[in-house]
C-alpha positions in Angstrom: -67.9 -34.3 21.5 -68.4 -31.8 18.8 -71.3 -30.7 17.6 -71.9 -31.5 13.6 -73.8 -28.9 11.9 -75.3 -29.5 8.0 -74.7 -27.1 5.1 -78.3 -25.5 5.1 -78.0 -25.0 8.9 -74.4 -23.6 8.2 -75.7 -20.9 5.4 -78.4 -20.2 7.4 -76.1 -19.4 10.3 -74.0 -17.5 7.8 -77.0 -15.6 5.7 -75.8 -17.2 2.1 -77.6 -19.7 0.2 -76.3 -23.8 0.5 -74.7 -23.9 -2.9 -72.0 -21.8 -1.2 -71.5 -24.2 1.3 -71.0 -26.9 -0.9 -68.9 -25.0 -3.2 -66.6 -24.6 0.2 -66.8 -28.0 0.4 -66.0 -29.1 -2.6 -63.2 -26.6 -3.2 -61.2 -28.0 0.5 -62.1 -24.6 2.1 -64.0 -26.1 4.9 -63.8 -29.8 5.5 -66.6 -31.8 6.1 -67.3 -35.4 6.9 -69.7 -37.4 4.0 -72.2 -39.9 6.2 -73.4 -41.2 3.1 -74.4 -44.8 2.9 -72.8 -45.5 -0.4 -69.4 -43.4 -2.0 -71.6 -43.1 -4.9 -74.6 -42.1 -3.5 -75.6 -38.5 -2.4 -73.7 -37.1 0.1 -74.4 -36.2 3.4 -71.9 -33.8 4.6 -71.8 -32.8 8.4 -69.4 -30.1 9.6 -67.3 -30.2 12.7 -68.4 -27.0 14.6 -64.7 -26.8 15.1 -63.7 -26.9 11.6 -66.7 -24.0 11.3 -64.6 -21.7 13.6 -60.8 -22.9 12.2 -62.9 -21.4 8.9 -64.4 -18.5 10.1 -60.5 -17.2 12.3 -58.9 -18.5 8.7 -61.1 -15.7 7.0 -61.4 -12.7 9.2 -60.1 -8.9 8.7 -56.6 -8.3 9.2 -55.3 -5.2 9.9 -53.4 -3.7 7.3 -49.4 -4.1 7.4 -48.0 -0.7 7.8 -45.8 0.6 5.1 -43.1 3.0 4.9 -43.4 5.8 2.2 -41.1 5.9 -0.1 -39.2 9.2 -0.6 -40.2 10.7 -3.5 -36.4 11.8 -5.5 -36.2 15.3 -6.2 -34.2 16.8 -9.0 -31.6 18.4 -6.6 -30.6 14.8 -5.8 -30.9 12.9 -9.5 -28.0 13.7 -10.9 -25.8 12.9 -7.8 -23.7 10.0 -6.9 -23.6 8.9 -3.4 -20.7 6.5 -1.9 
C-alpha cells in the first residue's frame, strides 16, 4: 500500500512553507485525498507518495529542444528570385 504523506511533512520534504502545498492542492497540481469527517469541515489532506513522484517527474528540467539557426539573408540574395 502506499504510503500517505501530509502537507507540512510534504513542504518540509520540499524546503517551502505548507501554504504552498495547499495552493498545489487547491489549484489540481498535486492531488490529494481529504480524510475529513464532514465535507464542510477542515480538511485533512493526505498525499499518495505516488502522486508526490507523478508531481515531482511532471516538474523536472528538460533539456532544451535544439534549434536550427536561421540564415541570416544577405543583400547579395534580397533582390533575387529563386524558382
Amino acid at each position: 500500500m502506499n504510503e500517505t504523506l501530509t502537507p507540512p511533512q510534504l513542504a518540509r520534504r520540499w524546503g517551502v512553507a505548507a501554504d504552498k502545498v495547499l495552493a498545489l492542492i487547491h489549484s489540481g497540481q498535486l492531488r490529494a485525498v481529504n480524510l475529513a469527517v464532514k465535507p464542510s469541515g477542515r480538511p485533512r489532506y493526505r498525499i499518495y507518495q505516488s502522486e508526490v513522484e507523478r508531481f515531482e517527474r511532471s516538474r523536472t528540467a528538460q533539456p532544451p529542444v535544439p534549434t536550427q539557426r536561421r540564415r541570416r539573408r544577405t543583400l547579395a540574395t534580397v533582390g533575387k528570385q529563386y524558382f
